[in-house]
VEXDREN-2710 file (C-alpha; in Angstrom, 1 decimal):
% VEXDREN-2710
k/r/px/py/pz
1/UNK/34.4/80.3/-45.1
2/UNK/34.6/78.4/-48.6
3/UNK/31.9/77.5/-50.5
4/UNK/32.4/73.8/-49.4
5/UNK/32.2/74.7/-45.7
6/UNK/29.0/77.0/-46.1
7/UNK/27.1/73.9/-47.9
8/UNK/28.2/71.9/-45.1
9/UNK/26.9/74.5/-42.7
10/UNK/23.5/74.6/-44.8
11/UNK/23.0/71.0/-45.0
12/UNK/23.7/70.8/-41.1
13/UNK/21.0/73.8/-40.5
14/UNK/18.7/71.4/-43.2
15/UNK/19.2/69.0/-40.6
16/UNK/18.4/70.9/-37.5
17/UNK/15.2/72.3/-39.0
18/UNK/14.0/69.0/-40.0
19/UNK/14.6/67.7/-36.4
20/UNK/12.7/70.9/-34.8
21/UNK/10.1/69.9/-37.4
22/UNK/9.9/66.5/-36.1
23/UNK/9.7/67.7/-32.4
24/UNK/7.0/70.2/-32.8
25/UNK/4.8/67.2/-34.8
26/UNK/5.6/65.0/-32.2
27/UNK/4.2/67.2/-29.0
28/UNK/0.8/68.0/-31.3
29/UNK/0.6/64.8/-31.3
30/UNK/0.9/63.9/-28.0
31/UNK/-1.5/66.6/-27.0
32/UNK/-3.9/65.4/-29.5
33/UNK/-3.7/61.7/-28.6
34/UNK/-1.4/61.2/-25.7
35/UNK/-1.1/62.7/-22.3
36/UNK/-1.3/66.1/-23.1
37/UNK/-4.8/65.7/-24.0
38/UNK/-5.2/64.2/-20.6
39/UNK/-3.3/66.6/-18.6
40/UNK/-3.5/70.1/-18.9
41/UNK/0.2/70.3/-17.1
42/UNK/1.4/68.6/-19.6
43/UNK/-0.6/70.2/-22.7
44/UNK/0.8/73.5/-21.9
45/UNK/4.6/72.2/-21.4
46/UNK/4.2/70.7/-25.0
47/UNK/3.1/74.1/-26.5
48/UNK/5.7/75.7/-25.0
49/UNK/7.6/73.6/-26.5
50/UNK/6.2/73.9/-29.8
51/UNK/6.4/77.5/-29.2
52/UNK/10.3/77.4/-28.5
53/UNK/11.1/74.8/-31.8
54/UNK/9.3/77.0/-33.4
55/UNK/11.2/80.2/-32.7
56/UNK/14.2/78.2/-33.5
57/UNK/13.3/77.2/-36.9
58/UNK/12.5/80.5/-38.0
59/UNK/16.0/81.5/-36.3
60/UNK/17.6/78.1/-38.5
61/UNK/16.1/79.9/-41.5
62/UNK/17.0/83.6/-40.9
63/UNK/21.0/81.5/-41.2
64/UNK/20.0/79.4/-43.8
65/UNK/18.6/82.3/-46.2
66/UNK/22.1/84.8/-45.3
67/UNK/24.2/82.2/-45.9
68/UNK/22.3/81.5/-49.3
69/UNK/23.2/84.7/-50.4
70/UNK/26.6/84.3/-49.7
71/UNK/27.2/81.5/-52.0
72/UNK/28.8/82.4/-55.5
END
């Protein structure tokens, strides 16, 4: 991969974490505010969720820090 390629693949993984970011404020909110804090059902599918993004972004930035280290 050249060095153009890998700061593609680094902005595209920029990308993906800001979207998991996004997600995960979205369901606190809805369990503060919205039907999560209504529904229990619901309250625990949104922290799975945020569980899940969660374990993404940290996989997103486990790739993002080895590529890093691959740029010269």
């Amino acid at each position: 991969m050249n060095r153009a390629e890998t700061l593609q693949t680094l902005m595209t993984i920029d990308s993906a974490i800001e979207y998991y970011e996004s997600r995960i404020n979205d369901r606190k909110h809805n369990n503060e505010f919205g039907a999560g804090f209504e529904f229990q059902s619901i309250r625990k599918m949104n922290d799975h969720d945020i569980e899940i993004s969660s374990m993404c972004i940290e996989r997103l930035n486990q790739r993002f820090r080895k590529l890093t280290l691959t740029l010269k």
